[in-house]
Phi, psi and omega in degrees: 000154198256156203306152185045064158238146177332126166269136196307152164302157172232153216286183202202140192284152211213128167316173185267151200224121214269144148239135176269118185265168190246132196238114159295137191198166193271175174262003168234031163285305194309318205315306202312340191263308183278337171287011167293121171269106177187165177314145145304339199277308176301320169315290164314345192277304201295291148032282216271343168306319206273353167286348177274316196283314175322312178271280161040259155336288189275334151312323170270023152105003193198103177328304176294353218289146158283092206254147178238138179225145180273143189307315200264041168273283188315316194279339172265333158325302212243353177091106177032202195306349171326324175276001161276000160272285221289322170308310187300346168312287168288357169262340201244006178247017187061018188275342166209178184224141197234114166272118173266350181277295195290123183254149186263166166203076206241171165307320218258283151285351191078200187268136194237143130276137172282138167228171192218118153283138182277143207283143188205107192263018167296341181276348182278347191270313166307159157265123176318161186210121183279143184207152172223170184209172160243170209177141187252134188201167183097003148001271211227114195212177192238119187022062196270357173297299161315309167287338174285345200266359145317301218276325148011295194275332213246311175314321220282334194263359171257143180276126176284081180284077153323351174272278160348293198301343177241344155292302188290349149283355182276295205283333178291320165321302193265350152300340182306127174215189196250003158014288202271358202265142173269158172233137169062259170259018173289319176282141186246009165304185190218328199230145201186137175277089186247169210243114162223132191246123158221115192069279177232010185234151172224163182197148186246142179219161166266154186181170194289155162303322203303282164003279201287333177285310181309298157357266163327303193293308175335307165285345166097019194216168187283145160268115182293108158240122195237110196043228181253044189272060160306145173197142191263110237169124181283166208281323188266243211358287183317307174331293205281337180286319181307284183329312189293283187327282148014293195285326196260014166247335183298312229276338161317308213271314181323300169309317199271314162326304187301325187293326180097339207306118147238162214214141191206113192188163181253104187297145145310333191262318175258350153084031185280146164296094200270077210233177187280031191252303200326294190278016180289114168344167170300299168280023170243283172296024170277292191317342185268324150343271172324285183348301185259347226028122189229187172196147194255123170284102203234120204259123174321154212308099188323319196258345165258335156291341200250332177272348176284333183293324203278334221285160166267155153334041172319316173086033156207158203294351190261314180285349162301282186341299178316302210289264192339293195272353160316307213241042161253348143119009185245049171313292194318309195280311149343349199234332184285343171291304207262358172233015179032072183238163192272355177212172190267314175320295191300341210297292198303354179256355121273028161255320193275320181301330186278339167254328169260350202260154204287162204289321203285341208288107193250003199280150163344319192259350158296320179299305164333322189286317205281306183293318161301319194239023183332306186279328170284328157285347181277340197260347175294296159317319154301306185299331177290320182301342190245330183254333196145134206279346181290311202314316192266356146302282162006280173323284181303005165243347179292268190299328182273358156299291160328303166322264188301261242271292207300276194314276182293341212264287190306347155259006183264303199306308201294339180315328139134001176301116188301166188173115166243157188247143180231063182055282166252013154227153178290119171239130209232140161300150195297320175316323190271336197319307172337287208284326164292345170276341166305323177268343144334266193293001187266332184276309166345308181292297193323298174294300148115066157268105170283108144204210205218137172224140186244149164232163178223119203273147202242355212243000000 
């Protein structure tokens, strides 16, 4: 770790603390829930199961995507077996499915069953429906009390344009197209996680690209890749599931700004400031911006800036290389030049596949990666064989928390200066630049973090 940088807090027990949470859903998932004879109490159980198999799901890329959750993930949520009624509930109104035969068994998570929502694409169609629950959250956090009563206190002084804000989620919706999307042998990967939806059912496997184009054709239908997402899917099918998807997170984020729900908290595993801000879209938090006149601090591309800082002294000439175009803020175009790929896109989906994707990840543009930058993937590689190929995202997030939230959030806030953090930038009133960026950039020097940062103004 590199010399004077802030060391993290360290966590500290904290009573469990009851909160109501808010769940976006097609509506006749809900019909189907409330027409149950059982408690409203019970009822919220069945909820917050299917919010957990919902986020779940789209963290690994696909609302339908196949999850293994550990039982004593579950046994400690809902209190011993008690979660095996809300599953069988929810199994038996046909909204999800359990493989009770592969049972998972790893170090790491302990023993898992797989779920899956079940795909119905009659739900892409539907009007969404707010449903709530309660839910327990604060175990184990890292001093997250101070910073949730900031952004707290800092939210209460912004105006919401809320109308604006449901104009750009109707244009984000009728924007989906598959434009940003690879199609078939447009993907270059060789081994893929894919999505296959046929009639009423869907499912995810790993298989060859090759595997899956035979697949697709067989069905009459495209093989897809949307970031890092595959799916075997006809083109308005796919459309309309995207579109669904879309609607139903905006239209999620949205109730809950207008509604005030805010949610401010220190994840445990990257130790990041999680607030209703982090995951807002781009275009949305332009629009909050604007409102207010704000202005954003933003460090050119961070997690590749952030790993050069991390990286140890290798004593070669390809990790110099790495080091030099990390923080002078021109990675991306540099690696697309230097690995003679056809866009600034492919460059960044291969700089994001060298930091997440598991160690074992043979697609093309790694291999590439590897032969220009031979000590610097060995040394990515290493660290994943010995902590974990997740770990090392984890580390480099890890390190921008320290930066931002322990470091940068906290000398700006105690000064008494409104300020929110979105993960590696700072967002500040314009009125105020002046003095925050001064404190930017002096703690920056303080540390001896190099990289290039841009800032931006909405007014």
């Amino acid at each position: 770790m590199p010399k004077n940088v802030q060391q993290p807090l360290k966590p500290k027990k904290r009573s469990r603390k009851l909160t109501s949470r808010f769940l976006k859903l097609p509506a006749s998932i809900k019909a189907k829930i409330e027409a149950l004879d059982i408690t409203e109490r019970e009822k919220g159980h069945v909820y917050k199961m299917l919010a957990v198999i919902f986020i779940k799901a789209k963290k690994k890329g696909s609302l339908y995507s196949e999850i293994d959750i550990p039982w004593e993930y579950f046994r400690k949520g809902w209190g011993g077996s008690a979660y095996k009624i809300y599953i069988r509930i929810l199994e038996g109104l046909g909204i999800i499915s359990c493989d009770y035969v592969r049972v998972i068994s790893s170090n790491r998570k302990g023993k898992c069953y797989r779920y899956r929502l079940m795909y119905n694409e009659e739900y892409h169609k539907e009007e969404l429906a707010s449903v709530s629950f309660l839910s327990t959250s604060g175990v184990e956090i890292l001093d997250t009390e101070t910073f949730e009563n900031w952004f707290k206190e800092d939210f209460k002084q912004l105006e919401m344009p809320m109308q604006r804000l449901r104009e750009v989620a109707k244009a984000r919706v009728e924007g989906v197209s598959l434009e940003n999307c690879r199609i078939g042998n447009e993907i270059e990967e060789n081994s893929i996680e894919v999505t296959v939806v046929e009639g009423k059912k869907a499912y995810s496997y790993r298989t060859s690209k090759q595997n899956a184009l035979r697949k697709a054709e067989g069905l009459g239908k495209l093989l897809i890749k949307d970031r890092s997402s595959c799916y075997i899917m006809g083109e308005e099918e796919y459309l309309s599931y995207k579109r669904y998807e879309v609607r139903a997170s905006d239209t999620d984020a949205l109730d809950k700004l207008e509604r005030r729900y805010l949610r401010a908290g220190r994840n445990a595993t990257n130790h990041r400031l999680d607030t209703s801000f982090t995951n807002l879209p781009n275009e949305f938090m332009a629009e909050i911006c604007k409102a207010n006149n704000l202005k954003t601090l933003d460090i050119v591309n961070s997690q590749i800036a952030l790993m050069a800082r991390v990286m140890p002294d290798l004593g070669t000439a390809d990790s110099e290389l790495f080091k030099s175009i990390s923080v002078d803020g021109t990675f991306y175009e540099s690696v697309q030049q230097l690995l003679g790929l056809k866009s600034r896109k492919e460059a960044k989906i291969v700089s994001f596949e060298m930091l997440f994707s598991a160690r074992g990840n043979r697609s093309v543009y790694l291999k590439r990666m590897r032969e220009v930058f031979p000590s610097v993937m060995a040394w990515v590689d290493g660290y994943k064989l010995e902590h974990g190929d997740n770990m090392f995202a984890v580390m480099l997030q890890r390190e921008e928390s320290r930066i931002f939230v322990d470091g940068l959030l906290r000398r700006i806030k105690v000064l008494g200066y409104l300020c929110f953090t979105k993960h590696d930038s700072i967002i500040y009133r314009a009125e105020d630049a002046g003095e925050i960026e001064k404190i930017a950039e002096g703690y920056f020097a303080e540390i001896g973090f190099s990289c290039k940062y841009k800032i931006e103004g909405y007014c």
